[in-house]
C-alpha positions as a Markdown table, in Angstrom:
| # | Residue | x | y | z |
|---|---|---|---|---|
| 1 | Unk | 28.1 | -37.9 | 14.2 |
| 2 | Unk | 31.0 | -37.9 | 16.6 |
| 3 | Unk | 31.1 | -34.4 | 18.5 |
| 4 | Unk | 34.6 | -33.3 | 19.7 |
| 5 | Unk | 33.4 | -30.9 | 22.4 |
| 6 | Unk | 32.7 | -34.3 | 24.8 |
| 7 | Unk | 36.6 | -33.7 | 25.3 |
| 8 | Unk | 38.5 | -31.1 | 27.1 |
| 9 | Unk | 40.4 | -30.0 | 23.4 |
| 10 | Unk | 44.3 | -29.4 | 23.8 |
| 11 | Unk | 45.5 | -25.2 | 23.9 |
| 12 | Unk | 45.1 | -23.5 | 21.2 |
| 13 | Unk | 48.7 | -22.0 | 19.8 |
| 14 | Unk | 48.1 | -18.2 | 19.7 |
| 15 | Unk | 50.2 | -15.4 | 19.2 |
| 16 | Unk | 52.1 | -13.9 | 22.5 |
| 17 | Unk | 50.1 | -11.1 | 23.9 |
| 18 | Unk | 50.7 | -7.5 | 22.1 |
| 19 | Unk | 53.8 | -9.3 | 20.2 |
| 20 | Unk | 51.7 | -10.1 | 16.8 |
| 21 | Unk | 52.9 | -8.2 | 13.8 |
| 22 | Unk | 49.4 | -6.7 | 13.0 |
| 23 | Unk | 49.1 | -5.1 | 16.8 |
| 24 | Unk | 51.9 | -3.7 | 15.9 |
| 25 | Unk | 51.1 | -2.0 | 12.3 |
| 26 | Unk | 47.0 | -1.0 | 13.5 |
| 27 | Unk | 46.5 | 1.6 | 15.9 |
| 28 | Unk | 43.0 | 2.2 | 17.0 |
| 29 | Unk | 40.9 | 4.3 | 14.3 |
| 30 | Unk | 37.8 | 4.1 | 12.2 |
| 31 | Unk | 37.9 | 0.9 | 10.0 |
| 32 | Unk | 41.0 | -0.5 | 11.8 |
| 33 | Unk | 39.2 | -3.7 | 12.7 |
| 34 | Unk | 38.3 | -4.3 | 9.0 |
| 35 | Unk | 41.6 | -3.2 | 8.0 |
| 36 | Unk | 43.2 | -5.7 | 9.8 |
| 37 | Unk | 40.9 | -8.1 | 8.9 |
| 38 | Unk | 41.7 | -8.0 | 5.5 |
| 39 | Unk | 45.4 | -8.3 | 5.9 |
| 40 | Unk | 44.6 | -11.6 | 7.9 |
| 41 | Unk | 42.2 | -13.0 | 5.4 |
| 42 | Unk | 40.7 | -10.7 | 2.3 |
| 43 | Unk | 38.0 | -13.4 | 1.9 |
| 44 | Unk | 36.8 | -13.1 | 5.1 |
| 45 | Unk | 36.8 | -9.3 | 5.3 |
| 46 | Unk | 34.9 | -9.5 | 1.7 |
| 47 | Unk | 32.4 | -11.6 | 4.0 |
| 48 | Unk | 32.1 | -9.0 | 6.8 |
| 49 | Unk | 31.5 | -6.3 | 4.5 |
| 50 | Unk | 28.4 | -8.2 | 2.8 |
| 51 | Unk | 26.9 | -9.2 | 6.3 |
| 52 | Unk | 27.5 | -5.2 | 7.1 |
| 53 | Unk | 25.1 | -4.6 | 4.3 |
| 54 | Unk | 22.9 | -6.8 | 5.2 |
| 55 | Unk | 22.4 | -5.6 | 8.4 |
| 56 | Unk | 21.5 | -2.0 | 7.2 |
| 57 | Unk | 18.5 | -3.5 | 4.9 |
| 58 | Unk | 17.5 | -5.9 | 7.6 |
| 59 | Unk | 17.3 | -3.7 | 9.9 |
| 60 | Unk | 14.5 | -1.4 | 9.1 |
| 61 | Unk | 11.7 | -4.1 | 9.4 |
| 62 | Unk | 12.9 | -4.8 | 12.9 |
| 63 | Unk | 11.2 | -2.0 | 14.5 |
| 64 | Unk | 8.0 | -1.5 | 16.0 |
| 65 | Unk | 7.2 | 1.7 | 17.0 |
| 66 | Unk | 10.0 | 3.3 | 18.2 |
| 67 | Unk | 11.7 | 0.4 | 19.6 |
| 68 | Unk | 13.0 | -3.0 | 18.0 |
| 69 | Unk | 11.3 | -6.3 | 18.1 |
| 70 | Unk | 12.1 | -9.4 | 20.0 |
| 71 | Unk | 12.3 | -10.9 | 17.0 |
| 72 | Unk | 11.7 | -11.8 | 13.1 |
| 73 | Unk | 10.5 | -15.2 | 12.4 |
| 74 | Unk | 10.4 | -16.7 | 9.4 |
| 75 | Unk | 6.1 | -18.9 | 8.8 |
| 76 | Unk | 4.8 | -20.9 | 6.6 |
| 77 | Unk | 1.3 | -20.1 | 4.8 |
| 78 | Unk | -0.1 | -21.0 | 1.5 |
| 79 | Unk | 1.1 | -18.9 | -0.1 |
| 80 | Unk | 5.0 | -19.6 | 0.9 |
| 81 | Unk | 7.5 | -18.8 | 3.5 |
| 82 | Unk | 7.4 | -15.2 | 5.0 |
| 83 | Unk | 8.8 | -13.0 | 7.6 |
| 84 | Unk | 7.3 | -11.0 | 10.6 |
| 85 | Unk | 8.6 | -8.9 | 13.2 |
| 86 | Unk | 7.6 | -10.0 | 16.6 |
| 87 | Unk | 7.0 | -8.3 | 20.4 |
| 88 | Unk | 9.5 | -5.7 | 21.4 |
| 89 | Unk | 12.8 | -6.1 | 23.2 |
| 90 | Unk | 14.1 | -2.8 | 25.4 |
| 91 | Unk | 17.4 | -4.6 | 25.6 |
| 92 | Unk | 17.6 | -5.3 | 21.6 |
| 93 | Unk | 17.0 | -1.8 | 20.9 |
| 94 | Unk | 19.4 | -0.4 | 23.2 |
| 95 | Unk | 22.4 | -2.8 | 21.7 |
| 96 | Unk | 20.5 | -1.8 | 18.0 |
| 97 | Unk | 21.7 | 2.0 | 19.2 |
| 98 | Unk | 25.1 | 1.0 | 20.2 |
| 99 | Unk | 25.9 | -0.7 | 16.5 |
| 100 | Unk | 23.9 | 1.9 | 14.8 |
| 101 | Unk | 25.9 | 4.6 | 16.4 |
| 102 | Unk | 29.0 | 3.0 | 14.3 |
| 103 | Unk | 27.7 | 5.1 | 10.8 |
| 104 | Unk | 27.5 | 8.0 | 9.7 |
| 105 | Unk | 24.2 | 10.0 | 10.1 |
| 106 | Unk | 23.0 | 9.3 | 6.7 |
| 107 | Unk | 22.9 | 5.9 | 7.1 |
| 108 | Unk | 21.7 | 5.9 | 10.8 |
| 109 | Unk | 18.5 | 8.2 | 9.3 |
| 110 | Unk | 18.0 | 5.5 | 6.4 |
| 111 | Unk | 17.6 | 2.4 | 9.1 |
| 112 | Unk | 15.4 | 4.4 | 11.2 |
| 113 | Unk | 13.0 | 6.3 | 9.2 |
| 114 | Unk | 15.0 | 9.6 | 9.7 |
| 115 | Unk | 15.7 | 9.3 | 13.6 |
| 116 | Unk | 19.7 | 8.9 | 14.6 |
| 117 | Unk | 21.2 | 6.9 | 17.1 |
| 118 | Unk | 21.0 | 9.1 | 19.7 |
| 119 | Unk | 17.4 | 9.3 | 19.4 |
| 120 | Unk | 17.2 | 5.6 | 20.0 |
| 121 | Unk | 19.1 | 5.9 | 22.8 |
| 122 | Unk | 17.3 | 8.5 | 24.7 |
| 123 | Unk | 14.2 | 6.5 | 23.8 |
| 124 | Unk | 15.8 | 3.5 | 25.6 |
| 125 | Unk | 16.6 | 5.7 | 28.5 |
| 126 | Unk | 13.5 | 6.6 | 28.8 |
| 127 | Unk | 11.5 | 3.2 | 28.5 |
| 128 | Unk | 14.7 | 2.1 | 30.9 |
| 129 | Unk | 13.5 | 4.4 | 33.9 |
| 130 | Unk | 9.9 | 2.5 | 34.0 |
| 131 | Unk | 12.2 | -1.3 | 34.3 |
| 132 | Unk | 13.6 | -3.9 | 36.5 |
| 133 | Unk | 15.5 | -5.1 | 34.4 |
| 134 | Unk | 19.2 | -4.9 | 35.0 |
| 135 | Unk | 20.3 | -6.0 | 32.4 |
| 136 | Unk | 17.8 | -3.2 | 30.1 |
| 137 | Unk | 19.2 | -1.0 | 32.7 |
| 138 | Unk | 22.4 | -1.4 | 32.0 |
| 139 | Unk | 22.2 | -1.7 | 28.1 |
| 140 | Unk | 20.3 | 1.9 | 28.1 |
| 141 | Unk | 22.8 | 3.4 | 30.2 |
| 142 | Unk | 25.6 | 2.3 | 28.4 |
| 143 | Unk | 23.8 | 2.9 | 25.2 |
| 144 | Unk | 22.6 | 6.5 | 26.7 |
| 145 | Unk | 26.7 | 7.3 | 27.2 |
| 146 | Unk | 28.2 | 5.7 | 23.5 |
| 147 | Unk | 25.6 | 6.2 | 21.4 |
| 148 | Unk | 23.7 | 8.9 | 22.9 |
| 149 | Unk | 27.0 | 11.1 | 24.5 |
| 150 | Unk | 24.5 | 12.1 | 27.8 |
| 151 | Unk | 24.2 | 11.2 | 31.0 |
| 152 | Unk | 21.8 | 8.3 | 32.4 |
| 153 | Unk | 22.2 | 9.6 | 36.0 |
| 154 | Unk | 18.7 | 7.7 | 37.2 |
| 155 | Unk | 19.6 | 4.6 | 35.3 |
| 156 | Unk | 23.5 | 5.1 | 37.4 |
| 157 | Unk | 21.8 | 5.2 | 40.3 |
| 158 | Unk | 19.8 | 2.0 | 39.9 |
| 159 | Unk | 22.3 | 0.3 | 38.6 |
| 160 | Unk | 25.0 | 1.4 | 41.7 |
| 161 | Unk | 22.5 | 0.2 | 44.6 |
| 162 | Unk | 21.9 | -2.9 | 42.7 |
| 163 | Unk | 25.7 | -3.7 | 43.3 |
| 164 | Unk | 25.8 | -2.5 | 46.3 |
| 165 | Unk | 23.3 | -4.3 | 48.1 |
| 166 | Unk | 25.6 | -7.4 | 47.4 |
| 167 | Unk | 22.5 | -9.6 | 45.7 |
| 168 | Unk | 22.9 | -12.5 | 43.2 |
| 169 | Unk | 23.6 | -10.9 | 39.8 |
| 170 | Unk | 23.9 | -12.5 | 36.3 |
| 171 | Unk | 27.2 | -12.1 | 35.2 |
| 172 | Unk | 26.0 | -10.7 | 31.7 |
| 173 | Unk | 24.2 | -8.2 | 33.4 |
| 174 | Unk | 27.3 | -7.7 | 35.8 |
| 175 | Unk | 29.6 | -7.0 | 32.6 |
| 176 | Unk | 26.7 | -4.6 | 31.0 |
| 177 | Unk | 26.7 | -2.3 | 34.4 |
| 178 | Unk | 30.5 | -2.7 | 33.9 |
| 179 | Unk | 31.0 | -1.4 | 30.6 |
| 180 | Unk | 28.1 | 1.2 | 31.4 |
| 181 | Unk | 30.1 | 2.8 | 33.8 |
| 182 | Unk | 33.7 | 2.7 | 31.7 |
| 183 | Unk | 31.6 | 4.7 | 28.9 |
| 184 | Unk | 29.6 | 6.7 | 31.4 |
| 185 | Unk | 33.0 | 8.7 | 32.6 |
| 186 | Unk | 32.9 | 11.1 | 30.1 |
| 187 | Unk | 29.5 | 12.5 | 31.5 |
| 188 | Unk | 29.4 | 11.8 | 35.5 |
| 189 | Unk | 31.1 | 10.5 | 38.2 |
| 190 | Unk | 30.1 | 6.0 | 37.9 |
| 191 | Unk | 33.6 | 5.2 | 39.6 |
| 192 | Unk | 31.3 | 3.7 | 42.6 |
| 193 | Unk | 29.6 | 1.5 | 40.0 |
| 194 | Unk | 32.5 | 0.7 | 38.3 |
| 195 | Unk | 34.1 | -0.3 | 41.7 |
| 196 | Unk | 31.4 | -2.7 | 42.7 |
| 197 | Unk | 30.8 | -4.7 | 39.0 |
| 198 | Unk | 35.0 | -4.8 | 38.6 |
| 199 | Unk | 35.2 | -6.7 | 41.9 |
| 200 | Unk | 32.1 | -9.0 | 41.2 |
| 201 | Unk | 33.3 | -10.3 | 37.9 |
| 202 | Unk | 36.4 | -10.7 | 39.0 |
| 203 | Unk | 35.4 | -12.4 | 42.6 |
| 204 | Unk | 33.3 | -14.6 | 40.5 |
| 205 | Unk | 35.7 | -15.7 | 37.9 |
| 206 | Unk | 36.7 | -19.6 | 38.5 |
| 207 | Unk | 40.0 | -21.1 | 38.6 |
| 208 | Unk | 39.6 | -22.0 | 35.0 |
| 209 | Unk | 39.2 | -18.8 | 33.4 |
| 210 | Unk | 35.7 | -19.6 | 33.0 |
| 211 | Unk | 32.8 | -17.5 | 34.6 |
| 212 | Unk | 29.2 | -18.6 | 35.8 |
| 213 | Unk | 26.2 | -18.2 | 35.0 |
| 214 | Unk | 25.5 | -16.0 | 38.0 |
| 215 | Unk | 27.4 | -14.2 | 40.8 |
| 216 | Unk | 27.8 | -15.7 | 43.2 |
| 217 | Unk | 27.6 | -19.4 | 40.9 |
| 218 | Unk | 25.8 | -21.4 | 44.4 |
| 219 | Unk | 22.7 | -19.5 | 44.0 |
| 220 | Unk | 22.4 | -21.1 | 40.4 |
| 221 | Unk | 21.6 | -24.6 | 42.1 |
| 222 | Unk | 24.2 | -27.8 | 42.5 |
| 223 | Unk | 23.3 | -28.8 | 39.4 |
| 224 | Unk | 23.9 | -25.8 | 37.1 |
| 225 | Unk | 26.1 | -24.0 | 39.6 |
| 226 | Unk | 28.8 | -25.1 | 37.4 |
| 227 | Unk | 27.6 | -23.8 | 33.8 |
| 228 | Unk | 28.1 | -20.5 | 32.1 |
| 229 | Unk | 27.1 | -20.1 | 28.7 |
| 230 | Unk | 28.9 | -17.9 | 26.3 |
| 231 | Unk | 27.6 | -15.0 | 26.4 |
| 232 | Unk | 29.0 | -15.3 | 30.5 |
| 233 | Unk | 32.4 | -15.5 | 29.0 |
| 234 | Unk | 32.7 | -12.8 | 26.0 |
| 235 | Unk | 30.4 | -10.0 | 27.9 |
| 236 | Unk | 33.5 | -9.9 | 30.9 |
| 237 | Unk | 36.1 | -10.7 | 28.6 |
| 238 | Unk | 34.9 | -7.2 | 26.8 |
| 239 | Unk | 34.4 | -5.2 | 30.0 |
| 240 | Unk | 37.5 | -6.2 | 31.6 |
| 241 | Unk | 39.7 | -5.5 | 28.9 |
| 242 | Unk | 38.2 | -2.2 | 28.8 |
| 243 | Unk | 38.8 | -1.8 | 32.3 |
| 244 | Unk | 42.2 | -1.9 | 31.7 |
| 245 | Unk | 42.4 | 0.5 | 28.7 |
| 246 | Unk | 40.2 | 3.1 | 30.7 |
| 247 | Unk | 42.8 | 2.1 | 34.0 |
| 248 | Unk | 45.7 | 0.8 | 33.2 |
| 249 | Unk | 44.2 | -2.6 | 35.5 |
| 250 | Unk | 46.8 | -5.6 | 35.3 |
| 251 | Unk | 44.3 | -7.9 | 37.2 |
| 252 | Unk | 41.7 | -7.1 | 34.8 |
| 253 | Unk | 43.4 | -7.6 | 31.6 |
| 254 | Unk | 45.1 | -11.2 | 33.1 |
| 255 | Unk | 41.6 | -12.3 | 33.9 |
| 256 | Unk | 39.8 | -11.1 | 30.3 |
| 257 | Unk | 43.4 | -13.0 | 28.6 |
| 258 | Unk | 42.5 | -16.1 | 31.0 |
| 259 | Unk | 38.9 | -16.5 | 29.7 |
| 260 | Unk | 39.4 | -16.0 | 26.2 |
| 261 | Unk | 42.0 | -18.5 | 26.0 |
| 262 | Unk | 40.2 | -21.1 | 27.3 |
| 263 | Unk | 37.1 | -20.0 | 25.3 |
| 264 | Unk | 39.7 | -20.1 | 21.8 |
| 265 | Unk | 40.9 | -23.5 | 23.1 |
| 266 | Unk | 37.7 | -25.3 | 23.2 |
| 267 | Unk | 36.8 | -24.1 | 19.8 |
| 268 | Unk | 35.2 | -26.4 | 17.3 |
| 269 | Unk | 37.4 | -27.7 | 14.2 |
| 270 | Unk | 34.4 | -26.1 | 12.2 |
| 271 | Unk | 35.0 | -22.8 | 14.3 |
| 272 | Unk | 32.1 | -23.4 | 16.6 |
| 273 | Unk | 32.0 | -21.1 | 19.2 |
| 274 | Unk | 30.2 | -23.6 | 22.1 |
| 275 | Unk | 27.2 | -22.7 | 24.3 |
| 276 | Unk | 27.6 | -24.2 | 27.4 |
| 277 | Unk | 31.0 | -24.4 | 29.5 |
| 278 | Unk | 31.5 | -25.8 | 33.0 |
| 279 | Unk | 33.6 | -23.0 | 34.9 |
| 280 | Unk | 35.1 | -25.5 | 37.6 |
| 281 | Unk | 37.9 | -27.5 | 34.7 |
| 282 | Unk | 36.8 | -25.3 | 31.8 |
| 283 | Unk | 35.2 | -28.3 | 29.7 |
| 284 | Unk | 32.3 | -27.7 | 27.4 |
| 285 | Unk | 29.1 | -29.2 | 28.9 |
| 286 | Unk | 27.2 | -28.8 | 25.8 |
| 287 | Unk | 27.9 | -27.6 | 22.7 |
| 288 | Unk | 24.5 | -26.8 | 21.0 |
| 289 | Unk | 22.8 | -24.5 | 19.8 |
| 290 | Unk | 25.8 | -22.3 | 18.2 |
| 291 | Unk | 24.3 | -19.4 | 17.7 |
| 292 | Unk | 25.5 | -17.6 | 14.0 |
| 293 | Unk | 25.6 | -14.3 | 16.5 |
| 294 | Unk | 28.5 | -15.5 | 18.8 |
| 295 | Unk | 30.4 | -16.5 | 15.2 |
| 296 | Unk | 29.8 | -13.0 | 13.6 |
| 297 | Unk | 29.5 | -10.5 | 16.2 |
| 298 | Unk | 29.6 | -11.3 | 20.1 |
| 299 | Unk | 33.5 | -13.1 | 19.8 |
| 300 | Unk | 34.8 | -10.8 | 17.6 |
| 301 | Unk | 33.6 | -7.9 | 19.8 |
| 302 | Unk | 34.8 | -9.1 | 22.8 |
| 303 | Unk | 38.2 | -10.4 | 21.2 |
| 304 | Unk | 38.9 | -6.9 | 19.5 |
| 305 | Unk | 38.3 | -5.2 | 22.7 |
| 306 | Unk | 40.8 | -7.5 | 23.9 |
| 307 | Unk | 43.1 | -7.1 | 21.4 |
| 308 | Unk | 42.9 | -3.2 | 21.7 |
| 309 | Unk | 43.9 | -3.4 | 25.5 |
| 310 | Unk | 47.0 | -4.6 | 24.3 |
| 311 | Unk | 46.5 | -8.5 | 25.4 |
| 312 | Unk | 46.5 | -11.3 | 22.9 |
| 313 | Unk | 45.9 | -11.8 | 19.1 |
| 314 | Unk | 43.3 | -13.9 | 18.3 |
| 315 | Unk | 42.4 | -13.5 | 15.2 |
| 316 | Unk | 42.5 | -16.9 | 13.8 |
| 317 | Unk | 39.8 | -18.1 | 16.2 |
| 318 | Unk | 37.5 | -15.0 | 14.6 |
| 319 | Unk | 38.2 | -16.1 | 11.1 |
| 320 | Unk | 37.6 | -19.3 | 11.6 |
| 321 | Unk | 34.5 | -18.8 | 13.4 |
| 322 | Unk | 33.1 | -16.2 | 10.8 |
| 323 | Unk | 33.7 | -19.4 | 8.4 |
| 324 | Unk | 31.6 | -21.4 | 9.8 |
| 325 | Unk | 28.6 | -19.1 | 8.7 |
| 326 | Unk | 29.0 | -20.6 | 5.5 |
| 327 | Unk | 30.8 | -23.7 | 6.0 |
| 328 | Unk | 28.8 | -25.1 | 9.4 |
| 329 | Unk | 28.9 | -29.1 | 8.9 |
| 330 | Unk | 25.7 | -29.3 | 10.8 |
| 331 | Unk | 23.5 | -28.8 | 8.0 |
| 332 | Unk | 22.9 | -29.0 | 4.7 |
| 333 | Unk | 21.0 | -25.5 | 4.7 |
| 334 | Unk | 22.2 | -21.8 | 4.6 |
| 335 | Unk | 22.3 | -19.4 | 7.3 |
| 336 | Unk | 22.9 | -16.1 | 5.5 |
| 337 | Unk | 19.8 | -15.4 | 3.4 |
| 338 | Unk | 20.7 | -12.2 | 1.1 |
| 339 | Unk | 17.8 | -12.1 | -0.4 |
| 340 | Unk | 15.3 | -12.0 | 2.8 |
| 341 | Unk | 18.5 | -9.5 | 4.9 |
| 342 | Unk | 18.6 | -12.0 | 8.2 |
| 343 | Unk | 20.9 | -14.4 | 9.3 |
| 344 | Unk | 19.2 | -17.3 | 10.7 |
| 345 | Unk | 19.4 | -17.3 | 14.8 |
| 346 | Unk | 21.5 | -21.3 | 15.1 |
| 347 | Unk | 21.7 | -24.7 | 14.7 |
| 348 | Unk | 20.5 | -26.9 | 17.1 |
| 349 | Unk | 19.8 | -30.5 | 18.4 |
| 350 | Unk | 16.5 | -32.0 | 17.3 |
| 351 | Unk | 15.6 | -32.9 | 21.1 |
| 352 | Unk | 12.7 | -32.4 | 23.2 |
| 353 | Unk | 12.5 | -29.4 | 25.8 |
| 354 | Unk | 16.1 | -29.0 | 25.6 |
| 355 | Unk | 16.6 | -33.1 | 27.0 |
| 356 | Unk | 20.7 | -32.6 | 25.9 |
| 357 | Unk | 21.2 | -30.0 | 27.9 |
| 358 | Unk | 19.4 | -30.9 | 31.2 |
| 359 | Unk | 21.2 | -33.9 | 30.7 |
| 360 | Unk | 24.6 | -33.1 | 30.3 |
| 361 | Unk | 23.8 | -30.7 | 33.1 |
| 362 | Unk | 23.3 | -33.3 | 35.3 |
| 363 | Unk | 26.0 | -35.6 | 34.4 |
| 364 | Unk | 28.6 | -32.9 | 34.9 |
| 365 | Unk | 27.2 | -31.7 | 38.6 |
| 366 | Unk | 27.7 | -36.0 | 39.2 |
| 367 | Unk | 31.5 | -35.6 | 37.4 |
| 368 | Unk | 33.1 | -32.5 | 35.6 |
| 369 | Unk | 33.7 | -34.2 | 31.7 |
| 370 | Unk | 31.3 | -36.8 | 32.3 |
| 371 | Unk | 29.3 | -37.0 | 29.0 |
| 372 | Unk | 26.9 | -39.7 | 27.7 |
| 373 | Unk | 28.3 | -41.0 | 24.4 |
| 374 | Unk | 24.8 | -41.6 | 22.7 |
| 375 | Unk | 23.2 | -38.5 | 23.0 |
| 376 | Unk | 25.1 | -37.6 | 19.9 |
| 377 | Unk | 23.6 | -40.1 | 18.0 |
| 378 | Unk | 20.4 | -40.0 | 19.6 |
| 379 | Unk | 19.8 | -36.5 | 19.1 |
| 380 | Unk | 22.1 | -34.9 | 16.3 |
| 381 | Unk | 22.4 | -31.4 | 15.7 |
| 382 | Unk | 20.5 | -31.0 | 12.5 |
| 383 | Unk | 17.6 | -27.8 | 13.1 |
| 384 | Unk | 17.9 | -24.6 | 11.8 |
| 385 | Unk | 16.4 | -21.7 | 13.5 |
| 386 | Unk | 14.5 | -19.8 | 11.2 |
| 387 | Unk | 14.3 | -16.7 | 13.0 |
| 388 | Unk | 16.8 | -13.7 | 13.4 |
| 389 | Unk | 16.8 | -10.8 | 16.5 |
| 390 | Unk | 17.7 | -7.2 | 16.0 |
| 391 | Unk | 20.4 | -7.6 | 18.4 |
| 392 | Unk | 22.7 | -9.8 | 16.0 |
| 393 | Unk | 22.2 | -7.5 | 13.8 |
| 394 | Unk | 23.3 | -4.6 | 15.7 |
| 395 | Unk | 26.0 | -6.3 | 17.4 |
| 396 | Unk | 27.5 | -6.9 | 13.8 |
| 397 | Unk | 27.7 | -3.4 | 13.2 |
| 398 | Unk | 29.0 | -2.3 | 16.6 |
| 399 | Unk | 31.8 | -5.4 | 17.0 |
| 400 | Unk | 33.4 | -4.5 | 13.4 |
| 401 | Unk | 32.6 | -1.0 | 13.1 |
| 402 | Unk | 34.2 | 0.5 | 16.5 |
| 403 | Unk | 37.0 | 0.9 | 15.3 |
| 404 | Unk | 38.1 | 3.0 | 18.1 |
| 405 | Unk | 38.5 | 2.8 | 22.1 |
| 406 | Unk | 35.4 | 3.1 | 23.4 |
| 407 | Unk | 37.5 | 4.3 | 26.7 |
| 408 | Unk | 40.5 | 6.0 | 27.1 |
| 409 | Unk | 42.8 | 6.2 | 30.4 |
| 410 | Unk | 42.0 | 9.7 | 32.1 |
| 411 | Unk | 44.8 | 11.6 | 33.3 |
| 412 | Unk | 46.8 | 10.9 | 36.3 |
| 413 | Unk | 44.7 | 7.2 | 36.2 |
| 414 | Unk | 46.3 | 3.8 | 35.9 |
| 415 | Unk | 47.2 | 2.7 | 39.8 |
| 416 | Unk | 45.7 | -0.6 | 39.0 |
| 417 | Unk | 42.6 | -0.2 | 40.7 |
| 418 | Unk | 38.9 | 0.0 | 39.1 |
C-alpha cells in the first residue's frame, strides 16, 4: 500500500482569508457552525448531527464517580464482545464539561445523572488544586471560566508561575493555559498569563508554520526535537486565533493562518488528518495512527475558531476529513458503532512498540523527508482501536456546538499586544 504522506504534498487551494461567501452570510450564533455546514455539504451535516447524538447516549457510561474515565474499551469473553469504562482522567472530564456546556440544561442533567455542566466543572477545579499537572490545570481552569462562569483564581496562579519561571513546557499544555486565560477575563485579571503562553507559542513556532512537541523543541532530544504531533498544531492554531478575536493580535492570527495551512496541505487524499509532523520543512514524519477524534472534533474546532477570527475558510479540509469516518481506506471495518454509542479511538500500523515511529523518527533527525520505502509494506496500517475516550466525545459536542465566540474584544483593546 503506497502511503502519500512520505512526500511533502503540493498547497492546498483554499479560499482567501475572510473573502469566502459563507464568512460572509454566518455571523457567530448558536448553530452557526452546523448551519454553515449544511450549506457546504447537507450530507455531511446529516453526519454530524448523528455523531451529536451519539455522544449524548455514550456519554453517560463514561463516568465514574463524579469524574470521567480514561477510557471505554471494548473485550472479548465467552460470552461476546463488551464494553467497560476504565480509570479516571481529570483532563477528560474537564474537556467532557467544556462540550457538555454546549446544551441546554435538560440535556446536560440527562448525561450526568441530574448534575449540569457547571457542576463538572467545579468538581474539576477542585480535583485540579490537589495536581501537577499543567495540562489538568489548565483544562479545569479553562473549563472553571466557559463552562463553569467562575473564577479558578488558585488554578491562575499555578498556571502564571509555571510560565514565568521560563521552564520547558508542552505546547498543548502551552495552548490550554492560553485559552484559559482568554476565557478567564470575564472573571479576573489573567492578562499576566495570557502574556507569558502568547509569547511561548509564538517564540516556539518554526519557520514552517509547524510547532514542536515542546517549548523550547531542544529539550525534546536531537532526535524528536524536530516532531510535533497534531494535537501541537490545532491546540495553538485555536488559542491564537482566539487571541486575536479577544485582541485584535495581527501576529497571532498570521501565525494560527500559517499552521493551519500547512496542516490542510499535508492532508491525506482520504482526508487523513496525519499524526506526526516535522516542524523544521513542515513534512509529515509519520502518518499513523489517525485518530477518528482529530477527523470529527479536534480540526474542526480549531479551524472554526479560525474561521471565526476572521482568517481563512477551510471548510473543505473538515468535510473531507469528517468523510473519512466512514470512508477510511485503511480498513475494512467500521468506526462509528451506533448501536454500542462510541467511535472507535484510530487506525493504526500493525508494528511492534511503535517500531514506525521510532524509526521514521530517526531517519528524519539524520535528513528532514528521509523515509524508508518498505516500512509501508512491512508494516501496513490495518488495526483498529477498539476503544473510545470521553474526551472525543466531548470535544464533538464543544467543536460543532460553540456556535459563538468564546472571547470577545474588551473595550478600548486591540493594540496588537497579548
Amino acid at each position: 500500500m503506497s502511503i502519500e504522506f512520505q512526500h511533502s504534498l503540493p498547497p492546498r487551494a483554499e479560499s482567501a482569508p475572510g473573502g469566502s461567501k459563507l464568512t460572509r452570510q454566518f455571523t457567530a450564533g448558536p448553530l452557526e457552525r452546523l448551519q454553515a455546514l449544511e450549506e457546504v455539504s447537507p450530507d455531511a451535516r446529516i453526519r454530524v448531527d448523528e455523531l451529536i447524538a451519539l455522544a449524548m447516549r455514550g456519554l453517560p457510561r463514561m463516568r465514574k464517580k463524579g469524574l470521567f474515565a480514561h477510557t471505554v474499551r471494548a473485550t472479548k469473553s465467552n460470552s461476546g464482545w463488551s464494553e467497560h469504562p476504565e480509570g479516571e482522567s481529570l483532563r477528560y472530564t474537564a474537556m467532557v464539561a467544556l462540550g457538555l456546556s454546549k446544551l441546554d440544561e435538560t440535556a446536560q442533567r440527562q448525561v450526568l445523572d441530574g448534575n449540569t455542566a457547571v457542576d463538572l466543572a467545579r468538581t474539576a477545579e477542585a480535583r485540579a488544586e490537589a495536581t501537577d499537572d499543567p495540562g489538568a490545570i489548565a483544562l479545569a481552569a479553562w473549563a472553571a471560566a466557559e463552562a463553569g462562569h467562575f473564577h479558578a483564581s488558585r488554578l491562575f496562579r499555578k498556571l502564571s508561575a509555571l510560565l514565568a519561571s521560563q521552564s520547558s513546557i508542552a505546547t498543548v499544555n502551552c495552548a490550554w493555559a492560553l485559552i484559559a486565560a482568554l476565557a478567564g477575563r470575564p472573571f479576573g485579571d489573567t492578562r499576566e498569563l495570557a502574556t507569558f503562553a502568547a509569547s511561548r507559542l509564538l517564540g516556539g513556532q518554526a519557520a514552517s508554520g509547524l510547532f514542536p512537541h515542546v517549548l523550547s523543541a531542544s529539550i525534546n532530544g536531537r532526535l524528536r526535537a524536530h516532531i510535533g504531533c497534531f494535537a501541537d498544531q490545532v491546540y495553538p492554531i485555536q488559542a491564537l486565533s482566539r487571541l486575536h478575536s479577544a485582541h485584535g493580535h495581527p501576529v497571532a492570527i498570521a501565525a494560527a493562518e500559517a499552521c493551519a495551512a500547512r496542516i490542510c496541505s499535508l492532508q491525506g487524499s482520504a482526508g487523513q488528518w496525519w499524526w506526526h509532523y516535522d516542524s523544521r520543512d513542515g513534512s509529515v514524519v509519520e502518518g499513523y495512527p489517525v485518530y477518528s477524534v482529530h477527523q470529527h472534533a479536534m480540526a474542526p474546532m480549531a479551524l472554526l475558531d479560525l474561521w471565526e477570527a476572521g482568517g481563512t475558510d477551510h471548510w473543505r479540509a473538515l468535510v473531507s476529513g469528517l468523510g473519512w469516518l466512514d470512508r477510511h481506506p485503511e480498513v475494512l471495518a467500521p468506526l462509528v458503532a451506533h448501536d454500542k454509542n462510541v467511535i472507535w479511538r484510530k487506525v493504526a500500523r500493525r508494528e511492534p512498540n511503535k517500531a514506525v515511529r521510532a524509526i521514521s523518527a530517526f531517519t528524519t533527525a539524520l535528513k528532514p523527508g528521509m523515509h524508508l520505502p518498505w516500512l509501508d509494506a512491512v508494516f501496513p496500517p490495518s488495526q483498529v482501536d477498539y476503544e473510545c475516550r470521553p474526551y472525543e466525545l466531548g470535544w464533538l459536542l464543544y467543536a460543532w456546538l460553540s456556535g459563538e465566540r468564546a472571547v470577545s474584544r474588551a473595550p478600548g483593546e486591540g493594540d496588537g499586544n497579548a
